[in-house]
C-alpha positions in Angstrom: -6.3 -23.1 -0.9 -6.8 -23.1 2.3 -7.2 -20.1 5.4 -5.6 -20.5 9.1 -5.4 -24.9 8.3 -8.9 -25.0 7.6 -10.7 -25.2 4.1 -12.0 -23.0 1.9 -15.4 -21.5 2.0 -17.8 -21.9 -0.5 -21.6 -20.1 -1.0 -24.8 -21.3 -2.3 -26.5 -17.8 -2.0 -25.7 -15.1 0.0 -23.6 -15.7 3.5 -24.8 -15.2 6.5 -22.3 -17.3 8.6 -19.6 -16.7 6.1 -20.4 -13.0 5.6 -17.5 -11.2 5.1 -15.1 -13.5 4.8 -14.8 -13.1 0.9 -12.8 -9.9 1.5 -11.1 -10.6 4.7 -9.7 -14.0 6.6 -10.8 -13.3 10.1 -13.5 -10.8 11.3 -12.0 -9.2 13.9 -14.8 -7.3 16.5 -14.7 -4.1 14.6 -14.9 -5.4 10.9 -17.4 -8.3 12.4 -19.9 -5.3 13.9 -19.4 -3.7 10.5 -20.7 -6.8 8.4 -23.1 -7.8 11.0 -24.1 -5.1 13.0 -24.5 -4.9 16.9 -26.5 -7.7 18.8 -29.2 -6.5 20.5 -30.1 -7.2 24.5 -33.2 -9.4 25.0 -35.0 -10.5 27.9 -34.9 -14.7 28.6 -38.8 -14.8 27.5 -37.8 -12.4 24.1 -35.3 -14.8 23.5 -37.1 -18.0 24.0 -39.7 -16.1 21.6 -36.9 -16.0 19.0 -35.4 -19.6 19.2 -39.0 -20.7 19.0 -40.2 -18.5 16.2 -37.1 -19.6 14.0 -37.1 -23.5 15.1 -33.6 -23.2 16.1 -32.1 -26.6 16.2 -28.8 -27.6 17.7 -26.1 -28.3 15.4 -24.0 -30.2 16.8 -26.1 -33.4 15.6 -28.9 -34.2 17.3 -31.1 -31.2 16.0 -32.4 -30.8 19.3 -35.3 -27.6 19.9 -32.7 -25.1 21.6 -35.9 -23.1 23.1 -36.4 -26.5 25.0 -32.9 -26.6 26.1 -33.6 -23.2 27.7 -36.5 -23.7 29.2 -35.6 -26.7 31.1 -32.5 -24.5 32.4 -34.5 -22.3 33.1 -36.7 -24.5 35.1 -33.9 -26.4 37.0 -32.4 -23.5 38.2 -35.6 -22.0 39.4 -36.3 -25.2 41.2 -32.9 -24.9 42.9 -32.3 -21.7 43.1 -28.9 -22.6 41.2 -26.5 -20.1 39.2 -26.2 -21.3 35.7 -23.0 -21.5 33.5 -23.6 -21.4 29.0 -20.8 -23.9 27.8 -19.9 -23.3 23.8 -19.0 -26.9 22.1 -16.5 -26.2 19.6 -14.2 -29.4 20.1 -15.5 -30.8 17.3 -13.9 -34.3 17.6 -15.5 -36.2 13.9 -12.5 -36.2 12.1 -14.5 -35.2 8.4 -16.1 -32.0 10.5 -14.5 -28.7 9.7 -17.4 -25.9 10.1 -16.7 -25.2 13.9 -12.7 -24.8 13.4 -14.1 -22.6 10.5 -16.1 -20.1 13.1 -13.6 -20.3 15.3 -10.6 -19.3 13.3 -12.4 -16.7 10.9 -15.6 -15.7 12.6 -15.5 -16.3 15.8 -17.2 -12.6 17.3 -20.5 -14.7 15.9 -20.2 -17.5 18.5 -19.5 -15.3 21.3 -22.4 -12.9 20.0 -24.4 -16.1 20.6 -23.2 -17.0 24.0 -23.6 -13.9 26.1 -27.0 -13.2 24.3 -27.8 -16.4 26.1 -25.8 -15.6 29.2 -27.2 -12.2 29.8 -30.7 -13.2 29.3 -30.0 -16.0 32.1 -27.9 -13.8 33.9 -25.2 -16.9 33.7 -22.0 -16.6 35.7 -20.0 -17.3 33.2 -19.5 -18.6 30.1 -17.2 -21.7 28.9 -15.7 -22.6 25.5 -14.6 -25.9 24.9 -11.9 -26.2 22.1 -9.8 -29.3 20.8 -6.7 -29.0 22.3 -3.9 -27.2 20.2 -6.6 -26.9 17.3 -6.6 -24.0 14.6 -9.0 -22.2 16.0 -8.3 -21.7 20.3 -6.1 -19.1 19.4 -8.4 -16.9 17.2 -10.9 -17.6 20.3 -8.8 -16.2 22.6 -8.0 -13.0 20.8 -11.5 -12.6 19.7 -12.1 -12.4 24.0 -9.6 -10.1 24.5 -11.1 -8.0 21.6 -14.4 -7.8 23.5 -12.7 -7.8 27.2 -14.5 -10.7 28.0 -11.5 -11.9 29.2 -13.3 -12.3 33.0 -16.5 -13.6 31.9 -15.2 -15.9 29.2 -13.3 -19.3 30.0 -11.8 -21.6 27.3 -11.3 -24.9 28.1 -8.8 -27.4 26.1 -9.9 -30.9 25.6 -8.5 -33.8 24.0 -9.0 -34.4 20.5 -10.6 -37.2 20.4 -13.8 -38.6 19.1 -15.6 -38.9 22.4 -14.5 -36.2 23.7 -16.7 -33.8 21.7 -19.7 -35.6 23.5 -21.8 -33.2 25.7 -21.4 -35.0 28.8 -17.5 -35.6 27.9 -17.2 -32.0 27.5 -19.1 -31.2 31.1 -16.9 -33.9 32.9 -13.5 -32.0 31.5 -14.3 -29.1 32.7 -15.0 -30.4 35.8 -11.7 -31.3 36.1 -12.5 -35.1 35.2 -11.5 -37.4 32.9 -12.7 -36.0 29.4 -15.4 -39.1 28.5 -19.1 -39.9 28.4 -20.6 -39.8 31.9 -21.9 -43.7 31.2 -25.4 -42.6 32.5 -27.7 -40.4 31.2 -27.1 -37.0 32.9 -28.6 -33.4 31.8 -26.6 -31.0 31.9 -29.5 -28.6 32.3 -29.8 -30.2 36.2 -26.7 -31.1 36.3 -23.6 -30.0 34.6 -20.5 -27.7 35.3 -20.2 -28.1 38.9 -22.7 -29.7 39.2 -25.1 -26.3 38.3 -27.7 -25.8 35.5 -25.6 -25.5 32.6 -27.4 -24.3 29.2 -25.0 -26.3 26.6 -25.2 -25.9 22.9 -22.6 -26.1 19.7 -20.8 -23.6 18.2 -22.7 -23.3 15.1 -26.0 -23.2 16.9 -25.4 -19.9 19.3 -24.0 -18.8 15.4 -27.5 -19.2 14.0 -28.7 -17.9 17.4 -27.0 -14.3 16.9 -27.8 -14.6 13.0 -31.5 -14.8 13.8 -31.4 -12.1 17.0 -30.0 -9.5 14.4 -31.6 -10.0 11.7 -34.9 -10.9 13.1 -37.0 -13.9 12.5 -38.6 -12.7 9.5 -35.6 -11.9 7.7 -33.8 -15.3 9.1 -36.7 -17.3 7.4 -36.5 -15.5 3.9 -33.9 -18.4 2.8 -34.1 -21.6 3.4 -37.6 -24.1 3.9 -40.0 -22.8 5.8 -40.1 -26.4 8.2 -36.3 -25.6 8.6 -35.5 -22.3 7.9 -32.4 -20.3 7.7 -28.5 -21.8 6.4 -26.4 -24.8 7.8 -22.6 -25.0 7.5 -21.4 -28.3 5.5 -18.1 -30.0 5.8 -17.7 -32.0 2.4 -14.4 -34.0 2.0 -13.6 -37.2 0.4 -13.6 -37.1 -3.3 -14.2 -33.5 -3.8 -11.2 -31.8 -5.8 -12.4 -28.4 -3.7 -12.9 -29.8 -0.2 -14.5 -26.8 1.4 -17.5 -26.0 4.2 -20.4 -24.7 2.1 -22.8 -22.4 3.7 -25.7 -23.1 1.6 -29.9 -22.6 2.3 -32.0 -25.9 3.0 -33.7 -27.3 0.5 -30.8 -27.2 -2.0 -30.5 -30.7 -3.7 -27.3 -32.2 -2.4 -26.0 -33.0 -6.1 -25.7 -28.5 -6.5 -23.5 -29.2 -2.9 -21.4 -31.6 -4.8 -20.6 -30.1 -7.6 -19.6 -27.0 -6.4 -17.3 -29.2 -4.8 -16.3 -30.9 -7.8 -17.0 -34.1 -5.9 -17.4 -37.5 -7.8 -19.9 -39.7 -6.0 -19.0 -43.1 -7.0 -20.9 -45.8 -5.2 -22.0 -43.6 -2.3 -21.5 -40.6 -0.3 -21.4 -40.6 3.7 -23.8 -38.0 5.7 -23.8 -37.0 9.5 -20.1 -38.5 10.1 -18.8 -41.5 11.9 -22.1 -42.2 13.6 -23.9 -41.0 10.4 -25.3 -43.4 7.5 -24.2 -44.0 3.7 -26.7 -43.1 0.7 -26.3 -44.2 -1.9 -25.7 -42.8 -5.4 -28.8 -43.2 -6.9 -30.6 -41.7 -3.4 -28.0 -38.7 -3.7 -30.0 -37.6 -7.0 -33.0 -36.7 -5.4 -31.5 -35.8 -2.1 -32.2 -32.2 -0.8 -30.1 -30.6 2.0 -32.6 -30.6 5.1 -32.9 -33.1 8.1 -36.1 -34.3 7.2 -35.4 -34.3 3.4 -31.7 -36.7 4.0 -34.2 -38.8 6.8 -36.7 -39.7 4.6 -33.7 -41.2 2.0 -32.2 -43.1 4.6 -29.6 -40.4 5.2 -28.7 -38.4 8.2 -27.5 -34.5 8.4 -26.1 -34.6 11.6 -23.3 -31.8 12.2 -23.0 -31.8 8.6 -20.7 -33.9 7.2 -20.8 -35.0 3.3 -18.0 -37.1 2.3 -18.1 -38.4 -1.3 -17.0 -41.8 -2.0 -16.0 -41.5 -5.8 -14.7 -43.9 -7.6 -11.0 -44.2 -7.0 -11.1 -46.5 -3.6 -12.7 -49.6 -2.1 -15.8 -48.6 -0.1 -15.5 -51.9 2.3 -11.8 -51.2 2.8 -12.8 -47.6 3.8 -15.4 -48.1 5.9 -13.6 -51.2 7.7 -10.7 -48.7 8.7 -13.2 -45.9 10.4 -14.5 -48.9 12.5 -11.2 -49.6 13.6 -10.8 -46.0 14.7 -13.7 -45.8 15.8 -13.3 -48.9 18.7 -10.1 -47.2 19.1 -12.1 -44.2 20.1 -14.2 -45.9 23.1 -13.9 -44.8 26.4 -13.5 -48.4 27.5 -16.3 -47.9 30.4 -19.1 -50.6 29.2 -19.0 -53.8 27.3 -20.4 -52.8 24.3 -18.0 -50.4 23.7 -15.3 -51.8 25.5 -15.8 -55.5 23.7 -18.6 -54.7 21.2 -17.0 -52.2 18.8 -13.5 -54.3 18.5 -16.0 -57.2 17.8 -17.9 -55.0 14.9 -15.1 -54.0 13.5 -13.0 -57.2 12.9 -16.6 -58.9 11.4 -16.5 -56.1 9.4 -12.7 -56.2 8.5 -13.5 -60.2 7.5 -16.3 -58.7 5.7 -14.0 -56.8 3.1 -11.2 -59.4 3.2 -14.1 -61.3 1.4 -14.0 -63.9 4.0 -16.3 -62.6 6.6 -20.2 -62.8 6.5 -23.1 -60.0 6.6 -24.9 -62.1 9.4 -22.0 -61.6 11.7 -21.2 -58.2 11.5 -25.5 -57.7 11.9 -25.1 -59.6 15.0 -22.2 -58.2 16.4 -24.2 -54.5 15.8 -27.4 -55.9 17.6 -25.4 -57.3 20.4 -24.3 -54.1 21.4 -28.0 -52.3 20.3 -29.2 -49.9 23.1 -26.8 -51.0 25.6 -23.9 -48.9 25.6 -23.2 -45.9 28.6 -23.1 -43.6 25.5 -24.2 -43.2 22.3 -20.4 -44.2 20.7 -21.6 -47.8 20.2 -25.3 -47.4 18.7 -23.6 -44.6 16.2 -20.8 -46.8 15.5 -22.5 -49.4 14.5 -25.2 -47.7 12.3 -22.7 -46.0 10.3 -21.5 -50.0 9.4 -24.9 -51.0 9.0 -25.9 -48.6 6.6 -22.6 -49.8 4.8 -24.1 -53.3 4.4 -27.2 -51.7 2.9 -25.4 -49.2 0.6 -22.8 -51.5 -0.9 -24.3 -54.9 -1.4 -23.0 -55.1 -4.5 -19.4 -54.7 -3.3 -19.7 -56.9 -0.4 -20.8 -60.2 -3.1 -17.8 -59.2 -5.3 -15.0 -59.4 -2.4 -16.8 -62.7 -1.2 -16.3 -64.3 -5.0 -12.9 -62.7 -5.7 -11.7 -61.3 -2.5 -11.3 -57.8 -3.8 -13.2 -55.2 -5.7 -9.9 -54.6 -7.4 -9.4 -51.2 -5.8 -7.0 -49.7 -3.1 -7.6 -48.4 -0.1 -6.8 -44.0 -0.9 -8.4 -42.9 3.0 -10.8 -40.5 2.1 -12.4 -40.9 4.8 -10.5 -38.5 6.9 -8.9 -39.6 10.2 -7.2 -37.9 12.5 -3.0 -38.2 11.8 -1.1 -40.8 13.1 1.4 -39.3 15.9 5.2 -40.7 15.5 4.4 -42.7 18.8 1.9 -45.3 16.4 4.9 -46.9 15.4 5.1 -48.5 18.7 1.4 -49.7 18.0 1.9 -53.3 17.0 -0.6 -56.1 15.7 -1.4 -59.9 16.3 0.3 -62.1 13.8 -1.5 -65.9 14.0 1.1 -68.5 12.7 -1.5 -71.3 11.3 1.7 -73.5 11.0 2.1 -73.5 14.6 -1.7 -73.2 15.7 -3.4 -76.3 17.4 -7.0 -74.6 18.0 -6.4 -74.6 21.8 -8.4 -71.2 21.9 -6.3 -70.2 25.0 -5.8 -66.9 24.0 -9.8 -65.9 23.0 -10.0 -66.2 26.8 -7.5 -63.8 27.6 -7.8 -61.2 25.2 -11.9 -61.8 23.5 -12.0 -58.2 22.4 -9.6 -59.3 19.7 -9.5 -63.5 19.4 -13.2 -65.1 18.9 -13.1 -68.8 17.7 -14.4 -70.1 14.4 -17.1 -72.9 14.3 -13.8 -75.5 14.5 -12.7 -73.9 17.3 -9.9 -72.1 15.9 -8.7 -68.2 16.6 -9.7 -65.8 14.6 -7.5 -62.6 15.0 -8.3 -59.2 14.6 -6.6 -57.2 11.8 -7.0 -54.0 13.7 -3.6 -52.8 15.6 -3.7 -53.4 19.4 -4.5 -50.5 21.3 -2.2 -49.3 24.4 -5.2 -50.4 26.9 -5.2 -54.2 25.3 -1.4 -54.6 25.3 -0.7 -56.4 28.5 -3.7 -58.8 27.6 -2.2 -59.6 24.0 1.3 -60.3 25.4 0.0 -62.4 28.1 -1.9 -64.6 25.0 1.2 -64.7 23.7 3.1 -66.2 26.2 0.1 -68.8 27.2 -0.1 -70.3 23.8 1.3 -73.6 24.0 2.3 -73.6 20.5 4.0 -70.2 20.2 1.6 -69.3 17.4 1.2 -65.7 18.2 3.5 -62.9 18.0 3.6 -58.7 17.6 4.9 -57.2 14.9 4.6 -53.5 14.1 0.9 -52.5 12.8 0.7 -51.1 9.3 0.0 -47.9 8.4 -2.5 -48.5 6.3 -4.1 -51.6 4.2 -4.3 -51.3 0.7 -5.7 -54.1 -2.2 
């Protein structure tokens, strides 16, 4: 069952985060100050203390120091004399992420608790929340600011949801009234962020954790948990779990308790950190422990923590091939490797699972674009494939000797819902009757036509997105042979 469109909570130990929410399905300010008391007033040197003291991390996926966040506001302001703006992230774009819609919609007093700590200690101007547009939670937010009468220090701002979009510098640039997507140079937005001010920028979970540990104090904040990362972290775990849920549970729990309080089946392989995250594999998911530097040392990732369990049921090429598709779908079309490079990974990977593609070529599609891209969309992109070459070896062997592992493709990897305007989406159809290996039409549309060693097109299975659309008809019409044609892209592939 499920709360305000968002899953169920589940506990390893007591909550913290989720305190509360056992007997009620949103804190509102008075029951919140009942469960977690009131937050305290500290000083910006107190509160660098704190974050410091308790190793705060950012949670949004890069487990970034927050006290050094701080302190380089803190420093760029003075330098300019500057005001300075907190920004919230809560759009959450990764499609198998659920903890922040879970804050927002049923505790969301504990994010702004967070945020104006950190805004009265740097005597910000204001503070900004950015929220996926329409999403469960922005309208739990915005009651939870009227609640508090924040209502003229607080600003929500409504972003796109898309996978990009939940990018720091995406986030910055929407609020600045500009197009919602990766800046495409590396840009701080502790010099420079909302207009063009210091701007102290954290996830929603993380000024969570920072109230948590301003309450209860850092002693009491370290009781649970490692003591090299102390404290809880929120997990989103999907996939083949019969009770998808976000667990709240310590660090240093083995991921296998996670899973079965899930009911999850692992199967081959179970994906951590998301879209830009890596596979583990089964046997690695046995000794496995919930911490950043437990998952790292396995070859995993924690990321914003995302789990999603493969199980048995569906073909881990055929699910992994689709999420690159999305993912090129998701670039913000501003470099080449993101622009050309991802459509190239993932049709090397989508020949990969048709069991006529080869490991060498989706390895050098993935280096081509290595370190190159404005953003991080490509390097992330492509690990997350990589990691699937590693993981399911086995599986790649059996689809190159039979085609097919024998299973479907169920989408358990969760991706956004297709709007009703995808059926206008279409894909290129290559009639090999007609072909005559002219390779016209690589040239006008390469980020989905490459040539084989013959000289001979090979065309992408993915559906052509809006931006390519013009390019593909104009192939179309310059093939001499009339091999190519549109036809409306399938919903989904299945074996």
């Amino acid at each position: 069952m499920t709360t305000y469109g968002v899953p169920d909570i589940f506990r390893i130990g007591p909550g913290r985060l989720t305190a509360g929410l056992d007997s009620s399905p949103r804190l509102d300010y008075d029951t919140h100050r009942r469960v977690h008391g009131h937050m305290p007033r500290l000083p910006i040197d107190d509160l660098l203390a704190l974050a410091e003291l308790g190793d705060l991390r950012g949670r949004g996926g890069a487990g970034f120091p927050f006290a050094r966040k701080l302190r380089a506001v803190i420093d760029s302001a003075g330098r300019r004399g500057a005001p300075i703006t907190v920004v919230v992230n809560a759009t959450e774009g990764e499609p198998a992420a659920h903890k922040d819609k879970v804050l927002l919609t049923r505790a969301p007093h504990l994010i702004l608790d967070g945020a104006d700590l950190v805004a009265r200690a740097l005597s910000a101007v204001e503070i900004v929340v950015g929220v996926a547009h329409g999403g469960p939670g922005e309208r739990s937010l915005l009651n939870a600011i009227h609640e508090r009468g924040m209502t003229d220090t607080v600003r929500v701002v409504r972003m796109p949801d898309r996978f990009i979009s939940g990018e720091g510098g995406a986030l910055v640039r929407g609020i600045n009234g500009e197009r919602p997507i990766p800046p495409g140079r590396k840009v701080r937005s502790s010099d420079s962020g909302v207009g063009g001010m210091p701007t102290m920028l954290s996830n929603a979970e993380t000024y969570a954790q920072l109230a948590l540990m301003a309450m209860l104090g850092v002693d009491m904040y370290s009781s649970v948990g490692l003591p090299s990362e102390p404290g809880t972290v929120l997990l989103s775990v999907t996939g083949s779990a019969r009770r998808p849920a976000v667990v709240e549970t310590p660090t240093g729990v083995r991921l296998r308790e996670v899973l079965d309080l899930c009911d999850a089946t692992v199967g081959q392989g179970v994906l951590l950190g998301g879209y830009h995250g890596k596979w583990m594999s089964a046997e690695a998911v046995e000794r496995a422990e919930i911490s950043r530097a437990g998952l790292e040392a396995l070859g995993g990732a924690l990321g914003a923590g995302i789990v999603v369990p493969l199980g048995w049921e569906s073909c881990p090429l055929g699910e992994t091939a689709r999420v690159a598709r999305y993912m090129a779908g998701q670039s913000a079309g501003q470099c080449g490797p993101c622009y050309m490079g991802l459509p190239d990974l993932a049709q090397a990977f989508g020949a990969l699972a048709d069991g006529n593609g080869h490991i060498e070529a989706v390895q050098r599609a993935a280096a081509i674009m290595r370190g190159r891209g404005a953003c991080g969309h490509p390097d992330g992109t492509a690990r997350f494939v990589l990691s699937a070459i590693d993981v399911f070896a086995e599986d790649i062997m059996t689809h190159a000797a039979y085609g097919t592992c024998g299973l479907p493709v169920n989408g358990l990897l969760p991706l956004p819902a297709e709007p009703s305007s995808r059926a206008a989406e279409a894909q290129l159809i290559l009639d090999w009757s007609r072909c005559e290996g002219h390779g016209l039409c690589s040239l006008v549309i390469p980020e989905l036509i490459s040539l084989d060693q013959h000289g001979y097109p090979v065309v992408s299975t993915a559906s052509v997105p809006g931006r390519l659309e013009g390019d593909a008809r104009r192939a179309i019409e310059m093939c001499p042979a009339l091999a190519l044609r549109l036809t409306p892209a399938p919903t989904e592939s299945r074996r």
